[in-house]
C-alpha positions in Angstrom: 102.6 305.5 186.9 105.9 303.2 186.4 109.0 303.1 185.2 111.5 300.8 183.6 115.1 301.6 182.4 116.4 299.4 179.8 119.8 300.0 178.2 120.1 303.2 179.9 116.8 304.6 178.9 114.4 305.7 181.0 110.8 305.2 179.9 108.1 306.7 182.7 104.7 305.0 181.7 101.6 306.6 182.5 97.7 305.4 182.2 96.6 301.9 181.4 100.3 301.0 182.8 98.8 297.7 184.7 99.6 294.9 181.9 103.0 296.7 181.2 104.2 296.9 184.9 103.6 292.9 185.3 105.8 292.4 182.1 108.4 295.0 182.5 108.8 294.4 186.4 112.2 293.6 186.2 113.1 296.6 184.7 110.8 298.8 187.2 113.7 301.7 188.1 112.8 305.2 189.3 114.7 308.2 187.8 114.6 311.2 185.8 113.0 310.0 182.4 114.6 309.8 178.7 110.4 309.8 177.6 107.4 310.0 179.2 104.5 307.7 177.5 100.8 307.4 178.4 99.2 304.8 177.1 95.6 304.4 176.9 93.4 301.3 176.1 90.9 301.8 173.3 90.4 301.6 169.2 93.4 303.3 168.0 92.9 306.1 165.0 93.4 305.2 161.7 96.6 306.8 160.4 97.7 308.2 156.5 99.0 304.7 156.1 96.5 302.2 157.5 96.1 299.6 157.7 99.9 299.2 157.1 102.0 299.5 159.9 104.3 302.7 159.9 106.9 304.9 161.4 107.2 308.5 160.3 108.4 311.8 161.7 107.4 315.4 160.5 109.0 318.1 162.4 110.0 316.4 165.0 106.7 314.4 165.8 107.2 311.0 165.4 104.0 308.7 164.9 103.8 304.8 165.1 101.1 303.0 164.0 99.4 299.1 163.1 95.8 298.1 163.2 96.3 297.4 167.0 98.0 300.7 168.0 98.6 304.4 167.0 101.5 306.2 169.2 102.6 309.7 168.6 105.8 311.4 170.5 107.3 314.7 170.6 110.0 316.8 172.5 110.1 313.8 175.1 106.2 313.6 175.5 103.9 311.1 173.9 100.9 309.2 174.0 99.6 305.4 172.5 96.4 303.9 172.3 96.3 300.5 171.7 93.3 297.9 172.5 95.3 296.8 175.7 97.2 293.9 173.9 100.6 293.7 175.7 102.1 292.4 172.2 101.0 296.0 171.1 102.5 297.9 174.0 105.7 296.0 173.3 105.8 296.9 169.6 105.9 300.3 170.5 108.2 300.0 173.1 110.9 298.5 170.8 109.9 301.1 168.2 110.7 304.3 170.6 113.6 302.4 172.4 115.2 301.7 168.9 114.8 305.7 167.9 115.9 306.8 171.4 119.3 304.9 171.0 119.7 305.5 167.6 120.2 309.1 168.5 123.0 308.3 171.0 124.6 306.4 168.7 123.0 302.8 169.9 120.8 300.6 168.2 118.7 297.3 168.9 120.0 294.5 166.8 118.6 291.0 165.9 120.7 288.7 167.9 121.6 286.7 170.6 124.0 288.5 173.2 125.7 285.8 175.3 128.7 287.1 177.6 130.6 290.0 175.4 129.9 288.0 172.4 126.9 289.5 169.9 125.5 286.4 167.2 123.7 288.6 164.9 121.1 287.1 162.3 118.0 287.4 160.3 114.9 285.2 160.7 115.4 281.9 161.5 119.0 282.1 161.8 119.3 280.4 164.8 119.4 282.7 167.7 117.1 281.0 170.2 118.8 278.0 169.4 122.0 279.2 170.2 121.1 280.9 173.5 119.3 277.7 174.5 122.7 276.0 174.1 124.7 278.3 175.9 121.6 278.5 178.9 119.9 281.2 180.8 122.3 282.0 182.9 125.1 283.1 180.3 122.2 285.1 178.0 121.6 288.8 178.2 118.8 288.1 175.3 118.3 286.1 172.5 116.5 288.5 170.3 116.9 291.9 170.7 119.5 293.4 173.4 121.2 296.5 172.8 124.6 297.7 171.5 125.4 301.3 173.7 128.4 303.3 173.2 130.6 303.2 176.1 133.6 305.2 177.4 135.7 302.5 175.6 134.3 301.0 173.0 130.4 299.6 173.5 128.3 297.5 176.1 125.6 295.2 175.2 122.5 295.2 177.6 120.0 292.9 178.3 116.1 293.8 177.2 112.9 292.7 177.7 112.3 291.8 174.1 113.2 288.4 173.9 111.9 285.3 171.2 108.5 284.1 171.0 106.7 287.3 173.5 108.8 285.5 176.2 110.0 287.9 178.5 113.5 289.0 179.5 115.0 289.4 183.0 118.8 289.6 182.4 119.9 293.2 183.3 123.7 292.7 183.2 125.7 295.2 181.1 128.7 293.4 179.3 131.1 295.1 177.3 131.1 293.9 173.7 134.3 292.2 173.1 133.6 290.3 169.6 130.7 289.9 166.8 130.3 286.2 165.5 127.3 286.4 162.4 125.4 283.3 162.3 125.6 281.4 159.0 123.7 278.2 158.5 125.5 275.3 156.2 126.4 271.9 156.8 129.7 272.5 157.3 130.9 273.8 160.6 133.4 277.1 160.8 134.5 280.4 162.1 136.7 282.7 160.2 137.2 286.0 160.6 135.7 288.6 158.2 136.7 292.4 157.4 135.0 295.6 158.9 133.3 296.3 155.7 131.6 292.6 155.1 131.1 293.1 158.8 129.3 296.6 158.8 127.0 294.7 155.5 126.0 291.5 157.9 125.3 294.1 160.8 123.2 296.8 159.3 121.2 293.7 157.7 120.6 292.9 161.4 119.7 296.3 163.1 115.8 297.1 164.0 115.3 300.3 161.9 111.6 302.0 161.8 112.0 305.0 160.2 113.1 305.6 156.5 115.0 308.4 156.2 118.0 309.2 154.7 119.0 311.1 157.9 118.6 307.4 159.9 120.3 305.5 157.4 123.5 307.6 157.7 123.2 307.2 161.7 122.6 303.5 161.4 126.1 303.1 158.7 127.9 305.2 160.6 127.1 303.3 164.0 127.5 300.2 162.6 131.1 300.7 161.3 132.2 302.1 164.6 130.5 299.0 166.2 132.6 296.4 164.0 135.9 298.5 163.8 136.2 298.1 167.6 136.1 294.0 168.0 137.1 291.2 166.1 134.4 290.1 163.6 133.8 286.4 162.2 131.5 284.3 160.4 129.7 281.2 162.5 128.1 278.1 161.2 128.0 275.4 163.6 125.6 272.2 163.5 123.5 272.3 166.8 122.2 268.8 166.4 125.4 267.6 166.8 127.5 270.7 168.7 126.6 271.3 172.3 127.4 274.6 174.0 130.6 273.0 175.5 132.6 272.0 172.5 131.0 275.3 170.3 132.4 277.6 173.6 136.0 275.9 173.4 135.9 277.2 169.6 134.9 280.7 170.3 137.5 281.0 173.1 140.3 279.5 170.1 138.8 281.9 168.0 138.3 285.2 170.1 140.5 284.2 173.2 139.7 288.1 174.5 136.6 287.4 175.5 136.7 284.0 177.2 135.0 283.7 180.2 
């Protein structure tokens, strides 16, 4: 048995848990918990939808599957067998995180998270490149962290899901004081945009599983509370030529709330 709590969540692991307690050590916290998951090592079922991978929910069961896992989860409760791959235990991990926060109002988005600043951006934006400039030690992720709904506002958190399998470690909470979206030209720029381009760019970013009308509205409406409460802008920036020191000098000009 072990647990991890990541963005709040608390995720008690049961079984086969010896892989996941060596990648999620950092995030080993006891505590009453959001979900209780066994996993088990073996040749997972074939769902409805194999071999595609897949996220549905029918009254209230919600079942995950790829060729190298099959979860199912209800009422708190849930089970997945995979073939002990800890890529595969980590897929569903981001899969049940996402629908967990989701519910609260949360979400997992694609981006780096440096300070109170978010960077959302698709594929090959330019994340990992970004957090690489600004250094470990400023990054709560450079993937996947997690935009919660606070008192005030909202908090990003660190996760364990970071580029390339590597794995995260950063468990500070920040509040979320600005969104810059990551735009790739030659030219270099920031300039603010509107909430409503804003909510667009964000919900292009968010890591939705399960398509559903009922998730869709959740996602919108989290998303516009998400960019009406900080200042939003567009990035592009040349990071051949722009190191972390000069790029910082023009977020701070830019967003001077959230210098640090």
């Amino acid at each position: 048995m072990f647990s991890i709590r990541v963005a709040g969540v608390t995720i008690r692991l049961e079984g086969a848990v010896e892989s996941a307690a060596r990648r999620y050590a950092p995030y080993a916290q006891a505590g009453t918990p959001d979900l209780v998951l066994e996993l088990v090592e073996g040749e997972p079922p074939k769902s409805r939808r194999w071999p595609f991978p897949s996220v549905t929910r029918d009254r209230g069961v919600i079942v995950a599957s790829r060729r190298d896992f099959c979860a199912t989860v209800s009422r708190g409760r849930g089970r997945a067998i995979t073939r002990g791959d800890p890529k595969a235990i980590d897929s569903v991990l981001r899969i049940l995180l996402s629908e967990i926060l989701a519910e609260r109002g949360g979400m997992l988005v694609h981006s780096a998270a440096i300070g109170g600043r978010l960077f959302p951006g698709k594929t090959d934006a330019g994340k990992t490149t970004l957090a690489s400039l600004a250094g470990a030690s400023r990054v709560l992720s450079d993937e996947l962290p997690a935009v919660v709904p606070a008192r005030s506002g909202f908090d990003l958190f660190g996760t364990p899901f970071w580029g390339s399998f590597v794995r995260g470690t950063n468990l500070e909470r920040r509040r979320l004081r600005s969104v810059f979206f990551l735009d790739r030209h030659r030219r270099e720029w920031i300039r603010r945009i509107d909430a409503a381009d804003a909510a667009v760019r964000l919900l292009e970013c968010v890591l939705c599983f399960l398509d559903e009308d009922a998730r869709a509205r959740n996602f919108l409406s989290s998303a516009a509370r998400v960019v009406s409460s900080v200042p939003c802008f567009a990035l592009s920036y040349d990071a051949t030529r722009t190191g972390w020191r000069e790029l910082s000098r023009r977020l701070d000009e830019a967003d001077p709330s959230a210098a640090r």
